[in-house]
Every structure is written in C-alpha cells, then in structure tokens.
C-alpha positions in Angstrom: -37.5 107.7 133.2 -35.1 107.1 135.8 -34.9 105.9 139.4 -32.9 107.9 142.3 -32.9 106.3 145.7 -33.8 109.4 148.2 -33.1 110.0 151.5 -34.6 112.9 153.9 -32.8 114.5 156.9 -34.4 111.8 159.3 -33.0 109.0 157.7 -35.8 107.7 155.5 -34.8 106.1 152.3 -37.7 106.2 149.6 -37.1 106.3 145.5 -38.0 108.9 143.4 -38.7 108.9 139.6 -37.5 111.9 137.5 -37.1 112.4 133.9 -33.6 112.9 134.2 -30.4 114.1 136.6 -31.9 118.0 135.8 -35.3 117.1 136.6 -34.6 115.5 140.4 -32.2 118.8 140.6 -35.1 121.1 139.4 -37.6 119.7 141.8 -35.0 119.6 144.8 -34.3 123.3 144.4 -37.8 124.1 144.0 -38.6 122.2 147.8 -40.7 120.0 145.6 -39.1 116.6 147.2 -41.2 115.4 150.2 -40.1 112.6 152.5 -43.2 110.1 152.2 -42.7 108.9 155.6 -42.3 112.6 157.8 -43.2 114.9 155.0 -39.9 116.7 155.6 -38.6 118.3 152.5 -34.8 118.3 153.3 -34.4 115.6 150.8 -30.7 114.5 148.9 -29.8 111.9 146.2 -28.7 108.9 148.5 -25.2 108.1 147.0 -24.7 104.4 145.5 -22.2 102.3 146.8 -20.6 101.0 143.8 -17.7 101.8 142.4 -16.1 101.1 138.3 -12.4 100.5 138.4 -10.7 102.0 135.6 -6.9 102.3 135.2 -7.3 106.4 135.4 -8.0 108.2 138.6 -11.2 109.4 138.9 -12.0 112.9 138.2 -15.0 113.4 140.2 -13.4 112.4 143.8 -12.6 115.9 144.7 -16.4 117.0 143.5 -17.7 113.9 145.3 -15.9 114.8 148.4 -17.5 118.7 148.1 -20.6 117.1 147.8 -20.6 115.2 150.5 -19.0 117.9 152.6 -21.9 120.4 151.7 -24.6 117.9 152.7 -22.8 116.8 156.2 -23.1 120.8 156.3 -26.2 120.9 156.1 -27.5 118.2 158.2 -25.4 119.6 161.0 -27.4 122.9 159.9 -30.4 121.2 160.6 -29.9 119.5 163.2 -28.5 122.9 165.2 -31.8 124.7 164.1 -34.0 121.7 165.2 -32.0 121.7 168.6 -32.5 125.4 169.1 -36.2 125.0 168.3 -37.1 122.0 170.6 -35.1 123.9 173.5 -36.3 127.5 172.8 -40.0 126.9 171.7 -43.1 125.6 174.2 -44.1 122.1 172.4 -48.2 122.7 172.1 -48.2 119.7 169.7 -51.2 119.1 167.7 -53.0 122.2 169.0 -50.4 124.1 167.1 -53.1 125.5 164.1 -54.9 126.7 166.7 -52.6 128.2 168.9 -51.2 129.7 165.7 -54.5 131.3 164.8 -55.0 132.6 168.9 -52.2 134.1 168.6 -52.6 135.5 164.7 -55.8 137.2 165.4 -54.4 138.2 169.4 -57.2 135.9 170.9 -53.8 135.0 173.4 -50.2 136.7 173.9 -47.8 136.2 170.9 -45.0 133.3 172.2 -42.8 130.9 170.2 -44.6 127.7 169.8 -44.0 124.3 168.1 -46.1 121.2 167.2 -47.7 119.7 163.9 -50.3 120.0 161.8 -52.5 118.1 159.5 -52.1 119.1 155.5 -55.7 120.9 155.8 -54.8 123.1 159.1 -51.4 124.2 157.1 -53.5 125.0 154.1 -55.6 127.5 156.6 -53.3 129.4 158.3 -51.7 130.0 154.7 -54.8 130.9 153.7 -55.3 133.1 156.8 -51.7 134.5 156.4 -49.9 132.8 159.5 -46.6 132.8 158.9 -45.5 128.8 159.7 -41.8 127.9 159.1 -41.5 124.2 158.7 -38.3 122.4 160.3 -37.5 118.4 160.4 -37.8 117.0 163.9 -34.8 115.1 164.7 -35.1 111.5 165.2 -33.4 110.8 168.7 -31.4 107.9 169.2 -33.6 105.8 171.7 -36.6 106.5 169.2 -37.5 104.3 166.2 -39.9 107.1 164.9 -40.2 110.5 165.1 
C-alpha cells in the first residue's frame, strides 16, 4: 500500500491509499476520487515539496512542468464553468431534487436551476432518469467554506 496526499478543486487536502501509482490513476480516471469534505470529484495528486539533488539534470522537469500546466488548465476550466453556472442558473438550493423532478415530469416550466442534494435525492432522480450534471462550487475568497 501506499499513501498520496490529495487535493480537490476547492482546496481540500485529504490522503488517499492506493495499491500503487496505476491504481490512484485508475480510480482518478474512472471519477472514483471524492473530496471527503465537498464530495467534489475533481480530485489531483497534491505534488510533494521535496526535492533530491543529484549532479544530473533532472529528466522529469519538462514532464513536471506539463503536468502542472494541464492541471492549472483545468482548474481555470472549472472555475469558468462554475462562474457561468452561478451567473446563468436560478440558485433553488436544497429544493433542487424537487425542482428537478417538477420540472422532469412538467409539474412546472423547464428552466436552468442550481442547488444541492443529499446522496439519497441524487440516487432518485438517477433512478427516475433526471439528468443532473455535478460541478464544484468555488470557494470565494471572503468564505472559509463553501
């Protein structure tokens, strides 16, 4: 077994055990890595910083750098997505199963909506066949939690 420390697009740091580098990899790109603190699942290897000198250069910089690169990518992805959603999308909070399932069965007009749900009320509107797309609220700066 071995230890990775996580981190999730909000910030939260948590470990994770795996069997190996392949097996954190394996669950990542299956969504299978949940944030234990906002349930997000836009989690990433949290990078160690510690360094070996050696009298070679090192050969992973430039793949280290792409790394790094990708995931600043991607959390600017994700933030532009969350942005969109929080300006463009009415905030019905936790009514949102219900609203979801109004508006599923046309009970009220169809409208873009945000808000959260318990893991039961996501496990019904699968079951009912409400499509739900899942995005990471942001954590704004004069916040301490989302």
């Amino acid at each position: 077994m071995i230890v990775f420390d996580l981190e999730c697009i909000n910030g939260h740091a948590f470990e994770g055990w795996f069997q190996d580098k392949q097996d954190l990899e394996t669950q990542q790109a299956q969504g299978l890595l949940q944030c234990p603190v906002c349930d997000t699942t836009s989690v990433v290897q949290k990078l160690h910083p510690i360094a070996i000198r050696t009298s070679e250069p090192c050969r992973h910089t430039e793949a280290q750098k792409a790394l790094q690169a990708g995931q600043e990518v991607m959390v600017e992805l994700t933030e532009r997505v969350a942005r969109f959603v929080e300006k463009n999308f009415e905030d019905v909070g936790t009514a949102f199963a219900a609203e979801a399932l109004k508006m599923h069965y046309g009970a009220s007009e169809t409208r873009n909506i945000r808000g959260t749900t318990t893991l039961e009320e996501e496990k019904t509107l699968q079951k009912e066949g409400v499509p739900v797309l899942k995005v990471p609220i942001l954590k704004k700066p004069d916040e301490e939690y989302n």
